[in-house]
N, C-alpha and C positions, 0 to 999 in steps of 0.2 A: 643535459639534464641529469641531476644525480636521480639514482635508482629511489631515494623513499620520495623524493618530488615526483616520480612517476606514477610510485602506485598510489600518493595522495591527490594527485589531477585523476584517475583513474577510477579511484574510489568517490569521487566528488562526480565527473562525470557520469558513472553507472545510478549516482542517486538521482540528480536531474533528470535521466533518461526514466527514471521508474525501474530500471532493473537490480536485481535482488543478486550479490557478493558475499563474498566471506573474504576477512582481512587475518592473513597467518604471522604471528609474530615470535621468533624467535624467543624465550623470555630466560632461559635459564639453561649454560652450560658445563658442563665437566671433562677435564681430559681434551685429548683431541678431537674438533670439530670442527666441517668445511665452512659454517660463518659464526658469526662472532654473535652478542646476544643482543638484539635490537633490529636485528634483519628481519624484512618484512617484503612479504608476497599475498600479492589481491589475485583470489581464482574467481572467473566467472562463472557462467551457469553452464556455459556450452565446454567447461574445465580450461580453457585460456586461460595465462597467467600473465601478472605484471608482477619483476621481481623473482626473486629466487631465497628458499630457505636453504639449498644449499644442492639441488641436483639429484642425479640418482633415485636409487628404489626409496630412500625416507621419501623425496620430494614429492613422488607419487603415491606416496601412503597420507601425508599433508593433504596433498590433494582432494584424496577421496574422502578424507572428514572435512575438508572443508566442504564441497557439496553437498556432504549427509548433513551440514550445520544449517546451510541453504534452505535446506528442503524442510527441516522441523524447529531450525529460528535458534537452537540449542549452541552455546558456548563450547567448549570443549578443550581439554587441557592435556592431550595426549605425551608419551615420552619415547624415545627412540633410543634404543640401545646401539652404537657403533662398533661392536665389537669382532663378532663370527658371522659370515656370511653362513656356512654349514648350517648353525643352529636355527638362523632366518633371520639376522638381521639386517637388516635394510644399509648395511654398510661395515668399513672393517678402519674406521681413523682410528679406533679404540676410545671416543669417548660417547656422553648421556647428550641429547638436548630436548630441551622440552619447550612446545610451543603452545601457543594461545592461540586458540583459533574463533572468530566470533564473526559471526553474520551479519553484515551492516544492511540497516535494511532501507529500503527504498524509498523514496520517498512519497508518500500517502496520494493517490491521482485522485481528481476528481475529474469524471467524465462526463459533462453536461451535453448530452444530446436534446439538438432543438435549440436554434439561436433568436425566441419568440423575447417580446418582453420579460419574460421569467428566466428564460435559459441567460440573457444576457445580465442580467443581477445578480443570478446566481456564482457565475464565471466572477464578475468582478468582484462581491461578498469573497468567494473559495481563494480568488488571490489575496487581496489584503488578511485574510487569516492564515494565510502561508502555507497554503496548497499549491501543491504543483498539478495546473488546471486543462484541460481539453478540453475543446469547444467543436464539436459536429451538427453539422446541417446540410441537407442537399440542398443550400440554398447560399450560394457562394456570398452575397448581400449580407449574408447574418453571421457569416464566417469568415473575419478575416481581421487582422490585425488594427483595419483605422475603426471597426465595427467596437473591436475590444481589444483594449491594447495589455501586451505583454506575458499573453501565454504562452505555455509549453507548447501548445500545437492545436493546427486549424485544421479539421478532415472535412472536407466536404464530397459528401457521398449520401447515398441512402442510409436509413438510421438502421437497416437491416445488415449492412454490409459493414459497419465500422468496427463490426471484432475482428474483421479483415486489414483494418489498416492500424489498430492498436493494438499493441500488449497488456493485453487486462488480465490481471495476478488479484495475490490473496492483498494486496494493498491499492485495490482499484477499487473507485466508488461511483455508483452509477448512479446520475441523476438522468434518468427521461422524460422531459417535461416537450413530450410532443402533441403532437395537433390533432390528432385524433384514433381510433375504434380502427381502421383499416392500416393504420402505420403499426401498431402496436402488437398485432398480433402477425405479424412478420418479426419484429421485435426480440419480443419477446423470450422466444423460443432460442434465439441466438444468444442473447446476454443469459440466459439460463445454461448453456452448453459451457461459460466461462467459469473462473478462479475470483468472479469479483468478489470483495468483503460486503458489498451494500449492491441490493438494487431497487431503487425508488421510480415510483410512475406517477405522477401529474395524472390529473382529473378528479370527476367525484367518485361518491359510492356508486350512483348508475353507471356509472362509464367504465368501470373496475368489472363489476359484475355482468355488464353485458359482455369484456374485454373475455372476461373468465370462463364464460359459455362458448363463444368463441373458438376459445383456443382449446377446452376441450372437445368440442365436435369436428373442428378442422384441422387439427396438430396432436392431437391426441392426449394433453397433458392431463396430468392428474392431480388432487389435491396436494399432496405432495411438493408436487413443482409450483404449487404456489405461496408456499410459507415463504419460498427466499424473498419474494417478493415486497415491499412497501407501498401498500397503494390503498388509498391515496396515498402521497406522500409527504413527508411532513409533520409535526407535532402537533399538536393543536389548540392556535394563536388564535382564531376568528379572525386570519391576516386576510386582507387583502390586495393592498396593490402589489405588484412585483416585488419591490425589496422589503415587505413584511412576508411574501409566500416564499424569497428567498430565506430568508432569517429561518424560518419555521422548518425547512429543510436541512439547513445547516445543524441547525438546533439539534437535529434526527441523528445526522451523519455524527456530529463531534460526540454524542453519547453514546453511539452501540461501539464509534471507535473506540472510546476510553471505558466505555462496560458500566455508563450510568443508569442511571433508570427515571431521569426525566422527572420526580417528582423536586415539587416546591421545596427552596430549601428554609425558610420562613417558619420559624416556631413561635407559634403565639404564646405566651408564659402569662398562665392564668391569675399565678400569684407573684405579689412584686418578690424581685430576688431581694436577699439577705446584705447583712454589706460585707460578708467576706465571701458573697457570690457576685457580689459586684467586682470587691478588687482582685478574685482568680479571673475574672473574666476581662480585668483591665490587659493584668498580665499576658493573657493568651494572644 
């Protein structure tokens, strides 16, 4: 296998997995230097590599920006001088290289705890929109591939323990569409300890607020710890069968992910337009 088919299975790999890389690309050289311009090296998060920009002290100076690009999503366009080791350069072939370095990022999980009617429309909704989806349930029946075909991953476990068997980052979305008041506030407190981008909770307003009292009297949480929260969750469709309560969730997720704000986009135009507001608007 040539070395860039490695770090492109590699870099494809780590995004189906949900985990978060940076891709190092050699972009521009002068003088002498150990690779040529187009070399490319994928560093993970635990700093493993696939690929080489070229070895040595540069390579682990590559390294450590690409992590730092990891960690804050930021590009970065660093240059190395190969001149004097004395002075601190990270090498002595005598020439410049400059790399590109850019964080590929993960691809977006959606975590549907609870494989009830809602959880499983939700799962199938999140895949046809091109989420890469998880489906948990302590309830093996509701969790499993002939259930719902063609997810990322079936955990079945208690819904308290599945930050244990998943990696949930700042590109995890948490849908909890569980069964009730006594599952929730075990819950809770655990999906709140995580990196998730979204945490949504199924039920109503009572169920939210007696949930809320709850967890401050027996887990101690504070107002605070309940903004991250979405609960109910949802937009609000007046949906109700499963795949109107899933739509109205999705609806939730794909807008705080892209940074909408959920209103109508429908302009009622009081007065008839013009006709050279008609034909700018043919054009647009």
């Amino acid at each position: 296998m040539s070395e860039d088919r490695a770090v492109f299975e590699a870099a494809l790999t780590a995004k189906e997995r949900g985990e978060r890389v940076a891709l190092a690309t050699v972009v521009n050289v002068t003088g002498s230097v150990p690779r040529h311009a187009g070399s490319k090296m994928l560093v993970r998060q635990d700093g493993t590599i696939v690929g080489t920009v070229g070895g040595g002290a540069m390579e682990s100076l590559v390294i450590k920006e690409a992590l730092a690009a990891i960690q804050d999503g930021r590009t970065r366009l660093p240059s190395y001088s190969l001149n004097d080791l004395a002075n601190g350069d990270p090498g002595i072939c005598g020439g410049t290289v400059q790399v590109f370095i850019e964080p590929v990022g993960a691809s977006p999980t959606l975590l549907v705890i609870g494989g009830g009617h809602v959880g499983k429309a939700l799962a199938e909704l999140g895949l046809w929109s091109g989420w890469r989806v998880i489906l948990s349930d302590d309830r093996a029946a509701f969790c499993n591939p002939d259930y719902v075909k063609d997810l990322a991953g079936y955990i079945v476990c208690k819904p308290s323990q599945v930050t244990e068997q998943v990696n949930i980052n700042a590109q995890t979305y948490i849908a909890a569409v569980t069964r009730g008041l006594p599952v929730d506030i075990d819950l809770i407190p655990a999906l709140l300890a995580t990196e998730a981008a979204y945490i949504g909770l199924i039920g109503s307003r009572r169920r939210w607020a007696l949930t809320m009292k709850a967890l401050r009297e027996e887990r101690g949480l504070q107002d605070s710890d309940f903004k991250r929260i979405y609960a109910p969750i949802g937009l609000e469709l007046n949906a109700e069968t499963p795949q109107e309560i899933a739509i109205s969730i999705m609806a939730q997720v794909t807008m705080l992910r892209y940074g909408g704000d959920g209103k109508v986009m429908r302009r009622i135009v009081e007065t008839p337009l013009t006709t050279d507001e008609l034909q700018t608007a043919e054009k647009q």
